[in-house]
C-alpha positions in Angstrom: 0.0 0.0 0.0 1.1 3.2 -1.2 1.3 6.8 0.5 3.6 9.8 -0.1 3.9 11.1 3.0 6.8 9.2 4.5 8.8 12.3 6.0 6.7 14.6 7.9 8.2 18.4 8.7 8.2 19.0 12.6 5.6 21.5 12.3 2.6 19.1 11.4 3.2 17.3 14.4 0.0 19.2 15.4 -1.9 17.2 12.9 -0.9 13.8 14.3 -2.0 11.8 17.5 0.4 10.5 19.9 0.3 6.9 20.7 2.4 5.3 23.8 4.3 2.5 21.9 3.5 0.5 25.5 -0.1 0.3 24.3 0.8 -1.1 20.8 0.3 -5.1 20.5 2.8 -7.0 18.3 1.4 -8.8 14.4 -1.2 -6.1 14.8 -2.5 -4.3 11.6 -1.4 -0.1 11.6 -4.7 1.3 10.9 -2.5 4.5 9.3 0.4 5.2 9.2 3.0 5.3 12.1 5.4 8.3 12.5 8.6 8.5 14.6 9.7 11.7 16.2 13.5 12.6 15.0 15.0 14.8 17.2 18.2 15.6 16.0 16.8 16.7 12.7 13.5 17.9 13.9 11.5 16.0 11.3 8.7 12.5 11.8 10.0 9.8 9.8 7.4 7.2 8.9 8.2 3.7 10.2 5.4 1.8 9.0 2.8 1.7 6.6 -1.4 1.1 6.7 -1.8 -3.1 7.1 2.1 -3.5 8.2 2.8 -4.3 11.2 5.4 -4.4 14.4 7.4 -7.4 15.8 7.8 -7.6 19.1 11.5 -6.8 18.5 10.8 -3.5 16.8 8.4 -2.8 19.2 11.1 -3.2 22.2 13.7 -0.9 20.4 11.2 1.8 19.5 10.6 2.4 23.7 13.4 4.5 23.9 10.6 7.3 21.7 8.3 6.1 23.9 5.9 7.8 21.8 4.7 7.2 18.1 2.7 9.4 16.3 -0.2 8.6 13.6 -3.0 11.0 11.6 -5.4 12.5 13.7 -8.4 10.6 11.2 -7.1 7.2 12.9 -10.0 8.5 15.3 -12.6 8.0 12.9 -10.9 4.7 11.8 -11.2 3.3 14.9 -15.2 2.7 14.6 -14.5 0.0 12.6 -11.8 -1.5 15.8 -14.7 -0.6 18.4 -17.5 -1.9 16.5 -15.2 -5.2 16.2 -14.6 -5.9 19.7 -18.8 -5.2 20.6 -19.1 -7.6 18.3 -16.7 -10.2 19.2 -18.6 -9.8 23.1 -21.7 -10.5 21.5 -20.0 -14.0 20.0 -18.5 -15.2 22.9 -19.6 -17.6 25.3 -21.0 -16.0 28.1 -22.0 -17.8 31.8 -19.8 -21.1 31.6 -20.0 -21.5 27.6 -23.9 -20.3 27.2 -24.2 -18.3 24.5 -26.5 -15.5 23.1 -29.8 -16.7 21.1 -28.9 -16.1 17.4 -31.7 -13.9 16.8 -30.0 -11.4 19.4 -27.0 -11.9 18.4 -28.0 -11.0 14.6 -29.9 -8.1 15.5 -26.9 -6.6 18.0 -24.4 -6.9 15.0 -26.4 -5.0 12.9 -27.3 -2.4 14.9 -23.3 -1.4 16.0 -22.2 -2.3 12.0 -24.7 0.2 10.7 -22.1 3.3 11.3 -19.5 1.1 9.2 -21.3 1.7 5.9 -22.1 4.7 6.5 -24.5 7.0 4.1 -22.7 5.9 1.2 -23.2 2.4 1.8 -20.0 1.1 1.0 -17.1 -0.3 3.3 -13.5 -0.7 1.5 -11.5 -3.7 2.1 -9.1 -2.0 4.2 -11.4 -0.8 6.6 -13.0 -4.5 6.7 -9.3 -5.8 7.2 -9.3 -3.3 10.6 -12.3 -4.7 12.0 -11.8 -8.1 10.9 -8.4 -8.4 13.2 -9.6 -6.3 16.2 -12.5 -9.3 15.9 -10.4 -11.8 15.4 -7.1 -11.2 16.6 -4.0 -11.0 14.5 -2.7 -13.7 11.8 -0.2 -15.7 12.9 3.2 -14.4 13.2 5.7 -16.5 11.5 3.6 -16.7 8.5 2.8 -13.0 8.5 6.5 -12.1 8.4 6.9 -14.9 6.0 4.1 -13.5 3.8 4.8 -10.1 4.1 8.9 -11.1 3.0 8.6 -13.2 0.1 5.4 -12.7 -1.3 3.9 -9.0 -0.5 1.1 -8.5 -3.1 -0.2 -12.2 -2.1 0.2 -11.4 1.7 -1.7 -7.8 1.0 -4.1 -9.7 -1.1 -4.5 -12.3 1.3 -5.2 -9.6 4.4 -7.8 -7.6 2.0 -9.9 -11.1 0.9 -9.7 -12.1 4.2 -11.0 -8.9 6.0 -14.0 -8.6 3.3 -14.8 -12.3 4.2 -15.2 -12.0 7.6 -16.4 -8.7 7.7 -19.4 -10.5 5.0 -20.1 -13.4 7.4 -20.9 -11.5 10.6 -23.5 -10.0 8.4 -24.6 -13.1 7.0 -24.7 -15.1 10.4 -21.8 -16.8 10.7 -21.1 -16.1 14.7 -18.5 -18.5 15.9 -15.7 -16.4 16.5 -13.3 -19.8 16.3 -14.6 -20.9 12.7 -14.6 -16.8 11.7 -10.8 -17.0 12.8 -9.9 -20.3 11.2 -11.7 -19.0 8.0 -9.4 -15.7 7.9 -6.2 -17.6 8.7 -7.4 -19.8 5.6 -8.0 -17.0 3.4 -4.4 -15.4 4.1 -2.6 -18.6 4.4 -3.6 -19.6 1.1 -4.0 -17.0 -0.9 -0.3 -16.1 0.1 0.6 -19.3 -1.2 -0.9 -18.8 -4.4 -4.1 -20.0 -4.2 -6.5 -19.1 -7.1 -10.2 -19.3 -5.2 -10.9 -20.7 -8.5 -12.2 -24.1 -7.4 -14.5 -23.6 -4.3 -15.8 -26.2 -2.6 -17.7 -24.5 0.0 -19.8 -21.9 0.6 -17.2 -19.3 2.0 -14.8 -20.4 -0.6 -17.6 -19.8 -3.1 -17.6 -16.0 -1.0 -13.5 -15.7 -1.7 -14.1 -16.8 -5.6 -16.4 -13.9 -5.8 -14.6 -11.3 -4.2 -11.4 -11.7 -5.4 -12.8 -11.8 -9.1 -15.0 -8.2 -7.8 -12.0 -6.4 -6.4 -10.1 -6.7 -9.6 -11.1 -2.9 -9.9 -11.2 -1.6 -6.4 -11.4 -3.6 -3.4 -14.6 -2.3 -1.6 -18.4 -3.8 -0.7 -21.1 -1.6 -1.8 -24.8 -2.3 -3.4 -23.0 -1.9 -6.8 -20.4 -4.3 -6.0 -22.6 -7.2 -4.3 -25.0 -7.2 -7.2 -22.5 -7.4 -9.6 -22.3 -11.0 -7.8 -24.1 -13.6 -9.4 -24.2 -15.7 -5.5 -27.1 -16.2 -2.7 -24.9 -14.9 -0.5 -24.2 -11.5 -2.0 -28.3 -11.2 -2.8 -28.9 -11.8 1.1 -25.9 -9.0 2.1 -27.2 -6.6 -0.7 -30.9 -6.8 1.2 -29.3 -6.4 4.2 -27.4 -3.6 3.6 -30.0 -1.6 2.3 -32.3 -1.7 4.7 -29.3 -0.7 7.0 -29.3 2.4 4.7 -32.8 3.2 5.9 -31.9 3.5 9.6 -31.0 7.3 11.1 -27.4 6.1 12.1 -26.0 5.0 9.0 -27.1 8.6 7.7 -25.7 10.3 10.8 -21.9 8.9 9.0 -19.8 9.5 5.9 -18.4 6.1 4.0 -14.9 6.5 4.8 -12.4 6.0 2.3 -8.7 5.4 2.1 -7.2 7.6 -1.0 -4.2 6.5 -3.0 -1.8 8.2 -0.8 -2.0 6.7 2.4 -4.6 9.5 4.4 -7.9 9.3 5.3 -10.9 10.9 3.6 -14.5 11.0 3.9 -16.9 10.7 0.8 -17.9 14.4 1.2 -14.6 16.2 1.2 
């Protein structure tokens, strides 16, 4: 993923929000991206990019800043990370492995996702790729450094497909948070290793098939997109969806977008 602004003059710092690297979990997705103060030349140097992440090493050496600074729009980013974990309570097992009727569970989801589409009805991969790991936790390590050093547009393609998936199946009922893990890990895993999606032989295969052949443009879920889909599955989403765009609070937001050089935009500007 692209962006231009990978040296930032001292005196935009006022445009960035601090972040205490002690607070920053290792294999995690950046949700922006991630500036370093540089004293002795007064200027941020970027460190990492949007959907990179930090080792645990790098995390260790960066403690002497003890700060690290990303755009001030992370803010509106980070629906999609609170949204995630309300949904991820709604999932798990409550009162010694009970769980929530599905019906409630359903109707929860889609009440807290509504803001995530906001009034243009549309979420971009990225921002699907955010929630899915605050839901689901981050990929695993070894084969996330692996990916991300032998194979990036595969491990970048993998994180994208696999964020829209799971993003699609909390929407479409799928509510074990183990199998929505396992699924994602699949996706990545896979898809980094070259798989095609070309052959599916289940249903949320079916789901990467179509996606992957639907992002070839741009890589984002909106009505246009899911009928553009000849699959049940994108029919159900598409219905859902707009009856989400009926409801006050996905009015009340702009459809965020990510443009080409690495900020944070809404539809409206």
């Amino acid at each position: 993923m692209n962006f231009k602004d990978r040296t930032i003059e001292l005196s935009e710092i006022e445009s960035l929000y601090p972040c205490r690297v002690d607070t920053v979990n290792p294999y995690a997705l950046m949700i922006a991206p991630v500036y370093v103060l540089m004293r002795r030349n007064e200027k941020l140097v970027c460190v990492k990019a949007p959907l990179d992440f930090f080792t645990g090493d790098e995390l260790e050496s960066l403690k002497r800043y003890e700060v690290i600074y990303v755009p001030v729009s992370v803010k509106e980013v980070g629906r999609f990370q609170t949204a995630a974990r309300l949904h991820r309570s709604f999932i798990e097992p409550v009162n010694e492995g009970a769980t929530r009727a599905p019906f409630e569970i359903s109707h929860q989801v889609m009440r807290a996702i509504a803001p995530l589409w906001g009034s243009g009805l549309c979420v971009e991969a990225f921002f699907a790729s955010i929630y899915a790991d605050e839901l689901c936790g981050p990929l695993p390590a070894e084969r996330l450094m692996q990916g991300r050093e032998t194979a990036i547009v595969r491990h970048e393609e993998g994180i994208l497909l696999g964020g829209a998936l799971t993003f699609a199946l909390v929407q479409l009922g799928w509510h074990s948070l183990f199998t929505l893990k396992w699924i994602r890990e699949q996706v990545y895993l896979r898809t980094v290793e070259g798989e095609d999606w070309q052959s599916p032989e289940t249903d949320w295969e079916t789901m990467v098939r179509d996606l992957k052949r639907a992002f070839v443009g741009e890589s984002v879920l909106s009505i246009p997109v899911l009928n553009s889909i000849e699959g049940d599955w994108a029919r159900r989403l598409a219905s859902r969806v707009k009856k989400l765009g009926e409801n006050s609070v996905t009015q009340k937001y702009e459809s965020l977008s990510l443009n080409r050089t690495g900020g944070f935009f809404n539809e409206a500007a």
